[in-house]
C-alpha positions in Angstrom: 104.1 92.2 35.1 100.7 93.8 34.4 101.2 97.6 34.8 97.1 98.8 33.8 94.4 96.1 33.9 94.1 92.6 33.2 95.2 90.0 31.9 95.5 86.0 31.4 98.7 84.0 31.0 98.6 80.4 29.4 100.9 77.7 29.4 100.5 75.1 27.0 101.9 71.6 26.4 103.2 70.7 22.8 99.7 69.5 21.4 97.9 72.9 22.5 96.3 71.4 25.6 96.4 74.1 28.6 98.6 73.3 31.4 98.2 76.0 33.3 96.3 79.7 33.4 96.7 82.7 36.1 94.8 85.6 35.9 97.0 89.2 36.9 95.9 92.1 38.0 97.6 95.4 38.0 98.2 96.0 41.7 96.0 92.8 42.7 98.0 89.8 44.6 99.2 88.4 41.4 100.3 90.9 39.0 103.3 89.7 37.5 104.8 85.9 36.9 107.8 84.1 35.5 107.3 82.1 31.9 109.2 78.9 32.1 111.9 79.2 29.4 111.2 77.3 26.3 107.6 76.7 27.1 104.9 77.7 24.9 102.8 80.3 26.2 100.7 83.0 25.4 99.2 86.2 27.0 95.4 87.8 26.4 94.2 91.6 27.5 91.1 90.9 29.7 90.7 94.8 29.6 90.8 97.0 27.3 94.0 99.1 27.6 96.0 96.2 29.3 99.2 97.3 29.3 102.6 94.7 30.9 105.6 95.1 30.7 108.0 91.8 29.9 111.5 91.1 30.6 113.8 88.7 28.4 117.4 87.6 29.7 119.4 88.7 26.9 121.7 88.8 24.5 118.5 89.3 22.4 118.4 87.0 19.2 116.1 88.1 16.7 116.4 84.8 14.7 115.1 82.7 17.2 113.5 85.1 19.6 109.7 84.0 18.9 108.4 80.1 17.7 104.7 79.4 16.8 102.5 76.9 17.4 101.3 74.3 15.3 98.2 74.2 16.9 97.5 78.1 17.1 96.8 80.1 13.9 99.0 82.4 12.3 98.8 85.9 12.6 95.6 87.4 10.7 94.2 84.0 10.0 90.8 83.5 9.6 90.8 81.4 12.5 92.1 84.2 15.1 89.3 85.4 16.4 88.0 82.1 17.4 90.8 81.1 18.9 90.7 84.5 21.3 87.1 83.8 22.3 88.3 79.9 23.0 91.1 81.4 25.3 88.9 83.9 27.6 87.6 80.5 28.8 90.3 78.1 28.5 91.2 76.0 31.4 94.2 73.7 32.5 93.0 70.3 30.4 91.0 72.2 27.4 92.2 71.3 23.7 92.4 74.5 21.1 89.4 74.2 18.5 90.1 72.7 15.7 91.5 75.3 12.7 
């Protein structure tokens, strides 16, 4: 649920392709949306300051909590930033860029 500004939520099948995007806007028509469990998905601020708040069914397992992406680079890789700038115009049927 977006609680200040906007943001994009992605759904992705297991090669990286995008199945699915929705935009949310705090207090728009669509400001908040249920991830499918086990799916791999992703969220990016639109706005600077985007702030939403997420809820997990629990207990909470630390160990397994978050997986990665083969296709998506790891945190503070090189290849980050371009991968952002590909998802602020990602659409259902694009392929991440190469890394």
């Amino acid at each position: 649920m977006v609680v200040r500004g906007r943001l994009a939520v992605f759904l992705f099948d297991d090669q990286g392709k995008v199945l699915h995007r929705e935009e949310l806007v705090a207090g728009g028509p669509l400001h908040g949306l249920e991830v499918p469990a086990n799916s791999w998905h992703c969220v990016l601020a639109l706005e600077s300051g985007s702030v939403f708040f997420e809820v997990k069914q629990g207990p909470y397992t630390p160990l397994s909590d978050k997986g990665f992406a083969p296709w998506a680079p790891k945190e503070g890789d090189a290849g980050v930033a371009e991968f952002q700038q590909w998802l602020v115009q990602a659409q259902p049927g694009d392929l991440p860029p190469l890394l």
